[in-house]
N, C-alpha and C positions, 0 to 999 in steps of 0.2 A: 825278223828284225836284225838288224848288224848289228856288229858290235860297234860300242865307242870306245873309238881307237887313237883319231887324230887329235893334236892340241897343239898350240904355236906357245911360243916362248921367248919372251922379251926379256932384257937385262939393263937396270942400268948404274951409274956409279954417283952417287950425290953428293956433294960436300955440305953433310948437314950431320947432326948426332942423328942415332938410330932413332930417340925419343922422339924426335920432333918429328921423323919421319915416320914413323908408328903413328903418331896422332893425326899426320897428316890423310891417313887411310881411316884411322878410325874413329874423329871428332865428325859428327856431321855437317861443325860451321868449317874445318878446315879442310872437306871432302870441296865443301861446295864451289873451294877457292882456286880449286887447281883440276877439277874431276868433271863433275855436273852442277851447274847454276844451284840445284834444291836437291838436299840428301839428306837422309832418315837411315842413320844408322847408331844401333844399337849391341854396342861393343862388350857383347856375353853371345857362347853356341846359343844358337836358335834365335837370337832378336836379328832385329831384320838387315838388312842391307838395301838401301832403296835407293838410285838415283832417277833423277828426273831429268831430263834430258831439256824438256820445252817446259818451262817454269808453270804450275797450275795443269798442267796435262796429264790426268790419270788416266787415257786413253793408249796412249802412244807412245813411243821411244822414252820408257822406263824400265826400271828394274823392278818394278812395284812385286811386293811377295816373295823376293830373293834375301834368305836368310844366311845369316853366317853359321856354317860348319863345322871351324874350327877355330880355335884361336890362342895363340901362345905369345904373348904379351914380349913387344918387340922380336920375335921370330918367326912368327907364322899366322897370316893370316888367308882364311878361305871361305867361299859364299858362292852359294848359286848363282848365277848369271842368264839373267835373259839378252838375246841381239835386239838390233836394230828392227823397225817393222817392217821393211825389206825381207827380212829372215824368220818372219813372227810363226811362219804356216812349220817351219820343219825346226824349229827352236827352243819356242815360248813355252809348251805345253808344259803342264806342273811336273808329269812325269818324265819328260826330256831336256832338262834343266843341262847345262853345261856346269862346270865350276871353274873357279878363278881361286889359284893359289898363289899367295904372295907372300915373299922370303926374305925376310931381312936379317944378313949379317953386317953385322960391327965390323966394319975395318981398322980403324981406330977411332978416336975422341968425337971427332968430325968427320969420316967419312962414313957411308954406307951402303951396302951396295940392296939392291931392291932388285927381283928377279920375280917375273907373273910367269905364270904354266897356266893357262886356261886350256884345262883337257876338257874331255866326252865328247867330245864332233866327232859324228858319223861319217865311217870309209866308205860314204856314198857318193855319185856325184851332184848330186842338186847339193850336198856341202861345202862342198870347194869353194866357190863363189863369199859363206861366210866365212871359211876357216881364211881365206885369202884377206880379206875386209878387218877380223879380227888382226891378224900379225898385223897390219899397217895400222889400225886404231890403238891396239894396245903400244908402239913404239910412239905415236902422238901422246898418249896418257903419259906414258912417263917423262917424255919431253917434260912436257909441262909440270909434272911433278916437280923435274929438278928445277925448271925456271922457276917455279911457284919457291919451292924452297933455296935456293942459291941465291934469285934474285925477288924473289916476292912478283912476280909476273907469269904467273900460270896461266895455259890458255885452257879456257873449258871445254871439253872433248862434245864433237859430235853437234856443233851448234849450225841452226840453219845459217846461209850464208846473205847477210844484208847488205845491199847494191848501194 
């Protein structure tokens, strides 16, 4: 077994208070507004973290079962993570869980900066493919974070694409 070694690492600067932007990771109706359509998240270690990528789909492109880890109220927040079902065979499994930490300093009154480390991706190559998918999904997530919070226009991460 390899070690888990790789993880990508997104940053961004928001013009919002820390608070709002804490709750924006950790209300489930403010998850759903800027993250995934449906989220079940339960903001204590060990309750869950769950987004739902296709509204009603506990089959597929969810987080379903991914718990939070950690959690330091406006500073730190972490939770397993599952990928995409593209990535389900070398990701999903209970025991090869990734995790998503996320860090928010106060800059001042209204700024704050929001910084995700999603480590444990395997120095393999059939991982490449998602650690590559992740860096470009995680810098969409926080796009939208800030739209969602700067202008109330967040785009939902990871939605199918209607013609």
């Amino acid at each position: 077994m390899a070690v888990a070694s790789k993880g990508v690492k997104n940053e961004v600067i928001i013009q919002a208070p820390v608070e709002l932007t804490w709750f924006a990771w950790t209300i489930s109706d403010r998850v759903s507004q800027w993250f995934a359509p449906e989220a079940v998240v339960e903001a204590k270690v060990g309750g869950a973290y769950e987004l739902y990528f296709i509204p009603g789909n506990r089959e597929g492109m969810n987080t379903m079962g991914c718990k939070i880890v950690s959690l330091v109220p406006q500073k730190e927040l972490s939770f397993t993570w599952k990928g995409p079902d593209q990535f389900r065979d070398i990701m999903n499994q209970e025991d090869e869980l990734t995790t998503v930490c996320v860090h928010f300093v106060s800059m001042d009154e209204v700024t704050t900066r929001v910084t995700v480390e999603h480590i444990g991706f395997r120095d393999e190559s059939e991982w490449k493919e998602a650690v590559d998918w992740h860096q470009i999904a995680w810098n969409g997530v926080l796009s939208s974070l800030k739209a969602a919070l700067e202008k109330g226009e967040g785009n939902l991460c990871c939605q199918p694409v209607n013609d």
